[in-house]
Structures are given as structure tokens and as C-alpha cells.
C-alpha positions as CSV (number, residue, x, y, z in Angstrom):
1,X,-3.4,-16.2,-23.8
2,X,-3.9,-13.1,-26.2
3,X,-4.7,-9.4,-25.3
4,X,-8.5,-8.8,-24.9
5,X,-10.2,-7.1,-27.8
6,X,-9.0,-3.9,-28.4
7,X,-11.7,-1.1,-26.6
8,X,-12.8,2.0,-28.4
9,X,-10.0,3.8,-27.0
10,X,-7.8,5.6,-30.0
11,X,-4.2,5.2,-30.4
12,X,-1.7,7.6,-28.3
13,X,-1.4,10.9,-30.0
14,X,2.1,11.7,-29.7
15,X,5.3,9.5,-29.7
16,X,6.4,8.0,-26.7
17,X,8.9,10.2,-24.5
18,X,8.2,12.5,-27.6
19,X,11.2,15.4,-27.2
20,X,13.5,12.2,-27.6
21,X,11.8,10.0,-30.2
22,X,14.4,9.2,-32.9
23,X,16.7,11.5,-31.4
24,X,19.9,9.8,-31.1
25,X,21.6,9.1,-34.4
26,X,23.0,5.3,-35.6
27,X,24.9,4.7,-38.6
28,X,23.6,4.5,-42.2
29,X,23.1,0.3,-43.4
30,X,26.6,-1.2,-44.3
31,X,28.5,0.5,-41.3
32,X,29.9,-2.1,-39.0
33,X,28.8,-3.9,-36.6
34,X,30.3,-2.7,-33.2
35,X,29.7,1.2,-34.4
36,X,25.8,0.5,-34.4
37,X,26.1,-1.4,-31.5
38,X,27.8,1.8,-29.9
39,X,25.1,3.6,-30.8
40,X,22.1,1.7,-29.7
41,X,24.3,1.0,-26.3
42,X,22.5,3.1,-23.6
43,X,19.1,2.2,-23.2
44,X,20.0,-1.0,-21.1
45,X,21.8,0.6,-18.7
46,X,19.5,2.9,-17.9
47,X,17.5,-0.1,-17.4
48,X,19.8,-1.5,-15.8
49,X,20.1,0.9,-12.9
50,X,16.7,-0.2,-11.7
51,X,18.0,-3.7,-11.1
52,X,20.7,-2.0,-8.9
53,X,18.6,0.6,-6.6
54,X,18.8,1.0,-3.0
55,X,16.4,-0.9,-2.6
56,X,18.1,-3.8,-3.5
57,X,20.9,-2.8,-1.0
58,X,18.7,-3.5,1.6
59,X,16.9,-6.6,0.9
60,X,20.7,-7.9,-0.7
61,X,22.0,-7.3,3.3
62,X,19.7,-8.9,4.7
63,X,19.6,-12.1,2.5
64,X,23.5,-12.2,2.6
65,X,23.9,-11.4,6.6
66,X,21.5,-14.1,7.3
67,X,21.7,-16.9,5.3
68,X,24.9,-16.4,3.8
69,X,25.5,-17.5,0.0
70,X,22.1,-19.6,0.0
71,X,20.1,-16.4,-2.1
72,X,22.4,-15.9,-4.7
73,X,20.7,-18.3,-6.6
74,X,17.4,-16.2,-5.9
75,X,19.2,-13.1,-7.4
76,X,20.8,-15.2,-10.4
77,X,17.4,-16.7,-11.4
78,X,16.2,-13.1,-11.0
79,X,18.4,-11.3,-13.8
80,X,18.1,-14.4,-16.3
81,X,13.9,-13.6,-16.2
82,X,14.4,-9.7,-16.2
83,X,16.9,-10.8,-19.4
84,X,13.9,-11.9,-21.0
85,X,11.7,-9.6,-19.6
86,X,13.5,-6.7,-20.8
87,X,14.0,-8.2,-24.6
88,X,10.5,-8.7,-24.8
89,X,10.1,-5.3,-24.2
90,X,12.3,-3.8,-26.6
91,X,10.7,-6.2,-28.9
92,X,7.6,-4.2,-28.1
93,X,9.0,-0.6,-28.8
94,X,10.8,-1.7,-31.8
95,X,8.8,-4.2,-33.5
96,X,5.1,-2.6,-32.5
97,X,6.1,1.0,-32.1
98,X,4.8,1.0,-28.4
99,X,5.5,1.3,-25.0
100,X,3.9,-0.7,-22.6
101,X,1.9,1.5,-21.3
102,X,0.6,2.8,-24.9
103,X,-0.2,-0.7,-25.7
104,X,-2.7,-0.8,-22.7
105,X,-4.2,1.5,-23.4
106,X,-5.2,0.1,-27.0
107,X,-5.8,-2.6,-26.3
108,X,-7.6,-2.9,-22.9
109,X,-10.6,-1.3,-22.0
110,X,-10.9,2.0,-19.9
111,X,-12.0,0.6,-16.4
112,X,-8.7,-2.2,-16.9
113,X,-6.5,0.8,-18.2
114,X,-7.3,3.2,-14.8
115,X,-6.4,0.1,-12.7
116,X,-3.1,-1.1,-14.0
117,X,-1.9,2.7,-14.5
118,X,-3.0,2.9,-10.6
119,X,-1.2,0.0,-9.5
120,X,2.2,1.1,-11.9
121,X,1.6,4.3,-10.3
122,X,2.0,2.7,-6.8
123,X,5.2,0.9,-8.2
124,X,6.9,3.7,-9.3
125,X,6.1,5.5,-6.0
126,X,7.6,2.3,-3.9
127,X,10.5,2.3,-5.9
128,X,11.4,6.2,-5.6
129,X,10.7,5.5,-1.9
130,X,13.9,3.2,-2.1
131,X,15.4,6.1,-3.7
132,X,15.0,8.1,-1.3
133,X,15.8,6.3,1.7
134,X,18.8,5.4,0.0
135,X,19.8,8.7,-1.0
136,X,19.1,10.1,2.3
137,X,21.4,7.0,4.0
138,X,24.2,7.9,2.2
139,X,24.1,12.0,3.1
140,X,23.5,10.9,6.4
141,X,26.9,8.5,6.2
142,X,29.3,10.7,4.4
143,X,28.4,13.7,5.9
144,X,26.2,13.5,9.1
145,X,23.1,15.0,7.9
146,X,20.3,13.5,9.9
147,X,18.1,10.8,7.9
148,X,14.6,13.0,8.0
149,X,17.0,16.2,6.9
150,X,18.5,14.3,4.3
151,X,15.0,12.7,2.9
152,X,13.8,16.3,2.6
153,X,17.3,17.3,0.4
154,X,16.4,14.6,-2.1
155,X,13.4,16.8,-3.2
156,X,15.6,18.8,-4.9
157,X,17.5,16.2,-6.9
158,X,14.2,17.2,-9.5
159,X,16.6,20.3,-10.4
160,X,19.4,17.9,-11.5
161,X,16.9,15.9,-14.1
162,X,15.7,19.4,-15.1
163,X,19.2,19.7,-16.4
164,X,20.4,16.8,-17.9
165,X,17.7,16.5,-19.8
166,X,18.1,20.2,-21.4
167,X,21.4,18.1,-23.3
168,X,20.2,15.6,-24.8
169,X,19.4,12.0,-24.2
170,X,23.3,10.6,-25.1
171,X,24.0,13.0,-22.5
172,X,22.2,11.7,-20.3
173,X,22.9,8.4,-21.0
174,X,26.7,9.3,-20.2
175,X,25.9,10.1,-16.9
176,X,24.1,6.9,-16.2
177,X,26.9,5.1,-17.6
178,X,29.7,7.0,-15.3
179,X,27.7,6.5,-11.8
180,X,27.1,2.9,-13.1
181,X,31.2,2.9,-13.1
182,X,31.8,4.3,-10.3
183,X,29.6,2.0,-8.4
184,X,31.1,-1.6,-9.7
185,X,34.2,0.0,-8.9
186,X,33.2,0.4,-5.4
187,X,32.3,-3.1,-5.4
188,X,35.4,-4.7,-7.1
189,X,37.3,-3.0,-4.2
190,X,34.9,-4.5,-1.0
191,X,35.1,-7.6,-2.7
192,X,39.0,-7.9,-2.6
193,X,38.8,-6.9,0.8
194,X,36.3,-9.2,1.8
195,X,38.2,-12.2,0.2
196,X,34.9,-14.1,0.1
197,X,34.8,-18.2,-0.3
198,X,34.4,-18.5,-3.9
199,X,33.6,-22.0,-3.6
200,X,30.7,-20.7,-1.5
201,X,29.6,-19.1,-3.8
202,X,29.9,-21.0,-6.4
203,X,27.0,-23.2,-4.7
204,X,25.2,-20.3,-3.9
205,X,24.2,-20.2,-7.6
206,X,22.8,-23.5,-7.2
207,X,18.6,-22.8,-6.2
208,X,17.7,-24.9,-2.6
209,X,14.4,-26.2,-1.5
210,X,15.1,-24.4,1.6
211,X,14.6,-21.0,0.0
212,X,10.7,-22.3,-0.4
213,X,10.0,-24.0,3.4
214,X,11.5,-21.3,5.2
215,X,9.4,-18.2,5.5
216,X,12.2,-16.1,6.5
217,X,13.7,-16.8,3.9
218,X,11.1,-16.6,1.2
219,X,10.1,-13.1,2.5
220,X,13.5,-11.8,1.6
221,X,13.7,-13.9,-1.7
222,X,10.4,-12.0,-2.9
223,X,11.8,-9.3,-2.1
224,X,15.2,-9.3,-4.2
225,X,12.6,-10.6,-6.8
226,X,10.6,-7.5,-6.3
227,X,14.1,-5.4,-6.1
228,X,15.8,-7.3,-9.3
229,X,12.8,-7.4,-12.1
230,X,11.3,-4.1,-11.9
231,X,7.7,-3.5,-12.7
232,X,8.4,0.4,-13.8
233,X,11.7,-1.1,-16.0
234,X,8.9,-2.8,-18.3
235,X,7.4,0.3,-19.0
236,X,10.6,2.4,-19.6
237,X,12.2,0.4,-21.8
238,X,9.9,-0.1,-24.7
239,X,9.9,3.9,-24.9
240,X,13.4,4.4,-24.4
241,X,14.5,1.9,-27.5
242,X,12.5,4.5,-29.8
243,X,14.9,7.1,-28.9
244,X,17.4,5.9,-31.6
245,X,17.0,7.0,-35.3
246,X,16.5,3.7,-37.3
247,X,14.2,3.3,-40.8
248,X,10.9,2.1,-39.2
249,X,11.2,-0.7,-42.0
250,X,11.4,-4.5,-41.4
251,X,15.2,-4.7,-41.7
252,X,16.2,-2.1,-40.0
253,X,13.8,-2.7,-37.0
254,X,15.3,-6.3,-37.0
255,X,18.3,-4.8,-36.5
256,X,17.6,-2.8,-34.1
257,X,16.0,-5.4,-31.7
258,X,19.1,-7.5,-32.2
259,X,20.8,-4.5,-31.2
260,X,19.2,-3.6,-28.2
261,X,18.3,-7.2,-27.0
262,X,22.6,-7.0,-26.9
263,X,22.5,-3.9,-24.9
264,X,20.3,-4.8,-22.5
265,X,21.5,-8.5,-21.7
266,X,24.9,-6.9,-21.3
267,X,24.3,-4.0,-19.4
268,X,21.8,-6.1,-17.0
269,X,25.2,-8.5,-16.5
270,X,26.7,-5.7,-15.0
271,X,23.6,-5.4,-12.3
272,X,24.0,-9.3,-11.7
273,X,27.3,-8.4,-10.6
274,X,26.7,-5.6,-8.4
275,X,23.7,-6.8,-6.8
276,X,25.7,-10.5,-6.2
277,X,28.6,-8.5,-4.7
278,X,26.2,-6.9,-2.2
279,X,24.8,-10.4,-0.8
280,X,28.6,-11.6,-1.0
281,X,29.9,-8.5,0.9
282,X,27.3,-9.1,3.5
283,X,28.1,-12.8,3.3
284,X,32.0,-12.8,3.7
285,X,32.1,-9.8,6.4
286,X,28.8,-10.7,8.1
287,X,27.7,-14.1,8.0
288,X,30.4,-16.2,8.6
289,X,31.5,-13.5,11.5
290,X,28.2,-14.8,13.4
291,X,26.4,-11.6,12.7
292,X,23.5,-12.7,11.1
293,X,21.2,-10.2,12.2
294,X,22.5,-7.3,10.2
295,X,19.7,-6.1,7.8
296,X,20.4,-2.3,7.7
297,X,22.6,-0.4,5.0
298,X,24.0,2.2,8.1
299,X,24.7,-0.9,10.5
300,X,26.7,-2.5,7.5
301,X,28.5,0.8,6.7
302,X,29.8,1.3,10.2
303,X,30.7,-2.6,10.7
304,X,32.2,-3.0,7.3
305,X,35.6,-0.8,8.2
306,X,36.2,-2.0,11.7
307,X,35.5,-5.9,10.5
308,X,37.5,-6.1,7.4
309,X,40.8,-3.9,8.6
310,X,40.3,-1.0,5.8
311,X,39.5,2.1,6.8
312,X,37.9,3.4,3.5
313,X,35.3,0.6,3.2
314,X,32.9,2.2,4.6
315,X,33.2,5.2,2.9
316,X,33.4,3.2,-0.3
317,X,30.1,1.7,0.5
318,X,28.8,5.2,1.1
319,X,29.7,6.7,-2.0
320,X,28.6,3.6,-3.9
321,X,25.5,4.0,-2.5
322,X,25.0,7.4,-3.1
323,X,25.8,7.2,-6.9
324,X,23.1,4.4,-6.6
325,X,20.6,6.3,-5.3
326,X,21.2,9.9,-7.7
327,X,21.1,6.9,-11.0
328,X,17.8,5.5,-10.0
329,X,16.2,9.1,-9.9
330,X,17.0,9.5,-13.2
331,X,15.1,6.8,-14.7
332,X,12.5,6.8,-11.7
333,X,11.5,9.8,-13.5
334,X,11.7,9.3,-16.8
335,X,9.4,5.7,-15.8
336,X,6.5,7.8,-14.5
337,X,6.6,10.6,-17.4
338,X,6.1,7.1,-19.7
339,X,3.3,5.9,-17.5
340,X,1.1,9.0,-17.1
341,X,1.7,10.0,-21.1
342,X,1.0,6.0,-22.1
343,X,-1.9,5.5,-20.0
344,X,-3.3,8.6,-19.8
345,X,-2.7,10.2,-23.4
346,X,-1.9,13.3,-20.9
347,X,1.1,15.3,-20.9
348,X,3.0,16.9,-18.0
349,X,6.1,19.0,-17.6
350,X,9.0,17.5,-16.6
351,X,9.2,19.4,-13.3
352,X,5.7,19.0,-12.3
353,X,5.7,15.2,-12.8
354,X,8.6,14.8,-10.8
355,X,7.5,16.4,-8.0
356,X,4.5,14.8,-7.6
357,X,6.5,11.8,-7.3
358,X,8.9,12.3,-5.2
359,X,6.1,14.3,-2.7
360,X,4.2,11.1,-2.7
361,X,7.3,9.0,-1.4
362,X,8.9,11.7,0.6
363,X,5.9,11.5,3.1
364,X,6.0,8.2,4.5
365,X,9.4,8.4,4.0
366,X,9.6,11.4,6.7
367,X,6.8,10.0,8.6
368,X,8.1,6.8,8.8
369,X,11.7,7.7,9.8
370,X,10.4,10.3,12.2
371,X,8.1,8.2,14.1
372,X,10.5,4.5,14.1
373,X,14.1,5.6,13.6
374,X,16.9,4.5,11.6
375,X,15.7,0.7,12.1
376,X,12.2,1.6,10.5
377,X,13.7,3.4,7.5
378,X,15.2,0.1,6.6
379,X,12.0,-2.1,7.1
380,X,10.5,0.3,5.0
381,X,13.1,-0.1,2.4
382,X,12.5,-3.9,2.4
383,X,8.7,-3.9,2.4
384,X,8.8,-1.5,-0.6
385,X,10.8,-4.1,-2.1
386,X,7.7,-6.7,-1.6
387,X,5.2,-4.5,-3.1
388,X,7.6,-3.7,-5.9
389,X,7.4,-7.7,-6.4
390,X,3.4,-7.9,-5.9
391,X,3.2,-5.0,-8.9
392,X,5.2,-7.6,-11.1
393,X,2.4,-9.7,-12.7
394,X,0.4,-6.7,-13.9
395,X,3.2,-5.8,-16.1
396,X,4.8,-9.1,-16.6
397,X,1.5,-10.5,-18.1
398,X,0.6,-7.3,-20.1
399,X,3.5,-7.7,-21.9
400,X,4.1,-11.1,-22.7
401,X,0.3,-11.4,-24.2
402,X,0.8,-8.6,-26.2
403,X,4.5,-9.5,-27.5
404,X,3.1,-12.7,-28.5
405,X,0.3,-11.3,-30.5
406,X,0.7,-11.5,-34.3
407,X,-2.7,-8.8,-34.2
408,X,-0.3,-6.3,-32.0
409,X,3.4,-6.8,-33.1
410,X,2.7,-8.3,-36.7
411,X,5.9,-10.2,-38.1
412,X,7.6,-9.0,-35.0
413,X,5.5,-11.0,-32.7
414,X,7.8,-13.0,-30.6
415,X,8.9,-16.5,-31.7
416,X,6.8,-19.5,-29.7
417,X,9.6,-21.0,-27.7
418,X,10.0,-17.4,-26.1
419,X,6.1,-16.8,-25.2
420,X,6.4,-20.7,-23.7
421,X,9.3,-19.0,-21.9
422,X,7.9,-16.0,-20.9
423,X,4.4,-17.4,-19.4
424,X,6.6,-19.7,-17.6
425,X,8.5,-16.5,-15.7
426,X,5.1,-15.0,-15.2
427,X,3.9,-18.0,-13.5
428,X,6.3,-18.5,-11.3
429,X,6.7,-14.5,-10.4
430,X,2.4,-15.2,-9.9
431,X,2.8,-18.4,-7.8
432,X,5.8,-16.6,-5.7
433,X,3.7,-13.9,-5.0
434,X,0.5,-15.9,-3.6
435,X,2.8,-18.3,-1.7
436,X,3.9,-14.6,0.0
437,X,0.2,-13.6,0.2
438,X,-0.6,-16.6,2.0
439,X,2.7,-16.6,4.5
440,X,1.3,-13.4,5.6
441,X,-2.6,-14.1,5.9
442,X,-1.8,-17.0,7.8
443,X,0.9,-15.2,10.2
């Protein structure tokens, strides 16, 4: 299937993300290998941290609580399409100069381009919703603030971007980097406590029909999906990848896919094993203790000490969280300055953009927490999950039409075997998102 004709809409008139275009330096051509690969590491795990959100937290709970190891499989299949996914999309930036959203917008028409920056739009907003339910968990479990109090604080956290971005984009890739750190850490020490069944786990990997014929179960399985491959992620990283300074020749932009197709498969490995040791944590400690009905992050946090004998573990799973939530603003933002500029040709500060953002998810956020509590914060956190996952194909199919289109990316279309590939993890993400549809039209 290949992109529509292009409209009369003109090409973007400014670089993508255009204060950081080229910014970051990489070696001159005969350095070695692992120096450019240092210097084209970065973009994946900002990437990366979208696979890892809060949001995933809570759908990664409730799948683990309640059916044990059975959705690891869900969350394995998961990474290997965003994988894919997210190569495709650095192919994009690299090979056509693009990002996603840029690429709409010449090739679709107007009326198309309104919708799917409408529907991004209402991804973005879903996912900083996780953010900030998230964010405002973990004040509320390290240092008492109440949840609606602590959802108002995170409208601040636009002060903090403000800042890091004044330094540079390595800069702010360091930072990234060092909550990503601190957050597997976290992990690798609930895991040792936990001492889950590896075996267990081991078949956990292994997909079951089950996860298919049992609604329950398929809800929460859409929704890691809808938690694991972002929609926004598409978006970001085909701008992002243009940040590093290579020739804009054919060699050199070979090079730099190969590059950053490495960085992001490696970095995205490190969000298959943080958002696996969630479900396993909630497997080992939960599950197999009986309590199966334990879907929210604050009911986890104050079983998780008491259950496994450690003291710290809860705060460990606090502060994990926390870092989570702070990284996922970061890129949250830099997502919807990419959207509005792609679709949109239209510029907006920084500032301005972000709080528009985080105003449209702080509302139901407060509303929601005010009117239902602690247990309808988490429900919400879920469900923004699901629409996360309904958002998919209107990136997901975008993007693999376009990267397979020798009239969009030239030589640097992708090869066929990986557009076979690719429409096959679109139909399925399509066919998993009706079957959800239908589950809930028909009760």
C-alpha cells in the first residue's frame, strides 16, 4: 500500500526540532566504530523512556498480579514490533530527511492531515496523563502529599524542561540516560528480593491462546500494547535522529541509520527489561501469594515491603517510579513540540506548548482523582493505556507506507522483507484493536 498522492500542501519550512538540527557532533569518516556509535547513542533511549512510563506500571501490575507470568509473552512480542517500529522511523529521518509528522503533511491532504494530528494530539495527551498520575503517585508515596495536591505540582515540572533544554541536547540526553539508570537499578534490586520462578518465566515468553479467549485478559494485553509501542515515539524519533551532525550524502546517511537502528534496538532492550521486571515483581510477590486482585501502583508499594521481608522495597519502587514519571515528561514534550511544528508548519515556544499539554491532562486527571479516589486514578491510568493502543494504527500505517515508498525515501526506501514485516505488525496491532472494539460494544 503506498502513500496517497502528495496534496498541494508545500514542504515544512524549517528543520524538524530546528534549535537542535545537526547539533550534536559525530566523528569525521575513518574514526572507529564504537566512537560514532557513542555519538549517535542517545536518541533511543529517549525513545526508550516511552516504552517504560507509568503507564506501563500500571497495566504491567495488573497483568502480573492476575495472571501471573502468562503476559510476558504479550510484553516480549510488544518490544520486538516497537524494534521495528522504531528502525523504520529512523530510517524515515535519516534516509528521507523527515519526521513523521512532516511527512504527513506532504504527502496527505489537508482534511487527512487535521485528523491524524487530532488523534496524535489525543495520544500525546493520554500519555502525559500517565505521566502525571504517575508522578503524582510517587509524591504522594515518598512524601505524603495527597494525589490531587501532587497532580497539581507536576504543572511545574514545565520549568525543569525549560532548563535542560537551555544546555544542549547531549545534555539532555545525559539526564535521560541517568534516571534510565537509576530506574533498572531499582528493579535489579526487587527482583533479588522477589526471587521469582525463573522457569516461570521462562514459559511466560511463550504466547497462549488463552491471552485471545479471555477478555480479562485481552483488555490488559491491549493495554501493555498500547503502553509498550507508543504512537507519540513514532513521531519523536524520526526528528530526534536529525539532531546528529552527519554529511546528508548516501554513505554517511547509511551510516547513520545503521547507527541509530543499533541505538535504538539496544536501548529499547533495556525497556524489555524494566517493563518484564514489573509484571515479574507483581508475579513473584503477588500472584503466587493469592493476591490476584492487585492492580494499583500505591496498593503494590505498600504490600511490596511487608510481603517480601525488606523494608526499603517500597521505597525503591517509589523512587523508581518517580524517576519514571520526571523521564517521560521530558520526551512527552519534546513529542508534541514535533507534532504541532510537523503537522501544523506552526511554531510555539517551548513553555507555551508544554503547558498546554500538561493543562489538558491535568484536568481529568484532578477531576477524576477528586471525584473516585485513589482506585479511579489507577483505572484511569489503565484506560489511557487502551487509547494509547487505539492511536497505534494511525501512526503505525503512516509510517510503514511511506518508509516503503521509493517516491518518499528514494534509495533509502526500506528493503521488501521489512515492509512484509512491517504491514504484518500493523495488522495485527489493527485486528487487536477491533477484537477490543468489539469486546466492549458487545459488553
Amino acid at each position: 500500500m503506498a502513500p496517497p498522492p502528495a496534496s498541494d500542501t508545500t514542504m515544512p519550512s524549517f528543520r524538524s526540532l530546528e534549535g537542535s538540527f545537526a547539533s550534536v557532533p559525530v566523528p569525521a569518516r575513518g574514526a572507529g566504530f564504537w566512537r560514532k556509535l557513542a555519538a549517535f547513542a542517545g536518541p533511543g533511549y529517549l525513545v526508550a523512556v516511552g516504552y517504560m512510563d507509568p503507564g506501563n506500571w500500571a497495566t504491567d501490575i495488573a497483568g502480573g498480579s492476575a495472571f501471573g507470568y502468562t503476559l510476558l509473552s504479550v510484553i516480549l512480542l510488544s518490544n520486538l514490533m516497537a524494534i521495528v517500529l522504531q528502525a523504520l522511523s529512523a530510517r524515515l529521518g535519516i534516509g528521507a530527511g523527515l519526521d513523521l509528522a512532516q511527512a504527513c503533511r506532504a504527502q496527505y491532504s489537508r482534511p487527512v492531515t487535521l485528523v491524524l494530528w487530532v488523534l496524535c494530539e489525543l495520544a500525546i495527551i493520554a500519555c502525559d496523563l500517565a505521566e502525571v498520575l504517575g508522578t503524582a503517585i510517587a509524591l504522594k508515596l515518598l512524601f505524603g502529599l495527597p494525589l490531587v495536591w501532587g497532580v497539581c505540582v507536576t504543572a511545574v515540572d514545565v520549568f525543569l524542561i525549560l532548563a535542560l533544554q537551555r544546555y544542549g541536547f547531549r545534555r539532555l540526553e545525559a539526564f535521560i540516560v541517568a534516571l534510565l539508570v537509576v530506574i533498572a537499578t531499582c528493579f535489579a534490586f526487587e527482583l533479588f528480593w522477589a526471587g521469582p520462578d525463573w522457569g516461570g518465566v521462562a514459559r511466560g515468553l511463550v504466547p497462549t491462546p488463552e491471552i485471545l479467549s479471555n477478555p480479562a485478559m485481552l483488555y490488559i494485553a491491549i493495554g501493555i500494547l498500547g503502553a509498550t509501542v507508543m504512537p507519540h515515539n513514532l513521531y519523536l524519533h524520526s526528528s530526534i535522529v536529525q539532531t546528529r551532525a552527519f554529511a546528508r550524502n548516501p554513505a554517511d546517511k547509511r551510516e547513520a541509520l545503521k547507527l541509530a537502528t543499533i541505538d535504538s534496538t539496544v536501548a529499547l532492550g533495556l525497556a524489555f527489561f524494566i517493563n518484564a521486571a514489573i509484571l515479574i515483581l507483581a508475579a513473584a510477590t503477588f500472584h503466587v501469594a493469592g493476591r490476584t486482585e492487585v492492580a494499583e501502583i500505591e496498593e503494590a508499594h505498600a504490600l511490596l515491603a511487608p510481603m517480601l521481608g525488606v523494608g526499603a522495597a517500597s521505597a525503591v519502587f517509589a523512587i523508581a517510579l518517580l524517576a519514571s514519571g520526571q523521564n517521560s515528561t521530558v520526551t512527552g514534550t519534546l513529542a508534541g513540540q514535533i507534532v504541532m511544528e510537523g503537522f501544523l508548519d506552526l511554531r510555539l515556544p517551548p513553555w507555551l506548548r508544554r503547558v498546554i499539554t500538561r493543562g489538558l491532562a491535568i484536568v481529568p486527571a484532578v477531576a477524576v482523582v477528586a471525584s473516585a479516589g485513589d482506585r479511579g486514578a489507577t483505572d484511569l491510568l489503565v484506560l489511557s493505556q487502551v487509547v494509547l493502543s487505539l492511536q497505534l494504527p494511525f501512526a503505525v500505517i503512516p509510517l510503514v507506507a511511506f518508509t516503503g515508498s521509493r517516491k518518499v525515501m528514494g534509495e533509502f526506501a526500506a528493503p521488501r522483507w521489512l515492509v512484509v514485516l512491517a504491514w504484518g505488525i500493523a495488522a495485527v496491532i489493527v485486528a487487536l484493536n477491533l477484537k477490543l472494539l468489539w469486546e466492549v460494544a458487545t459488553g
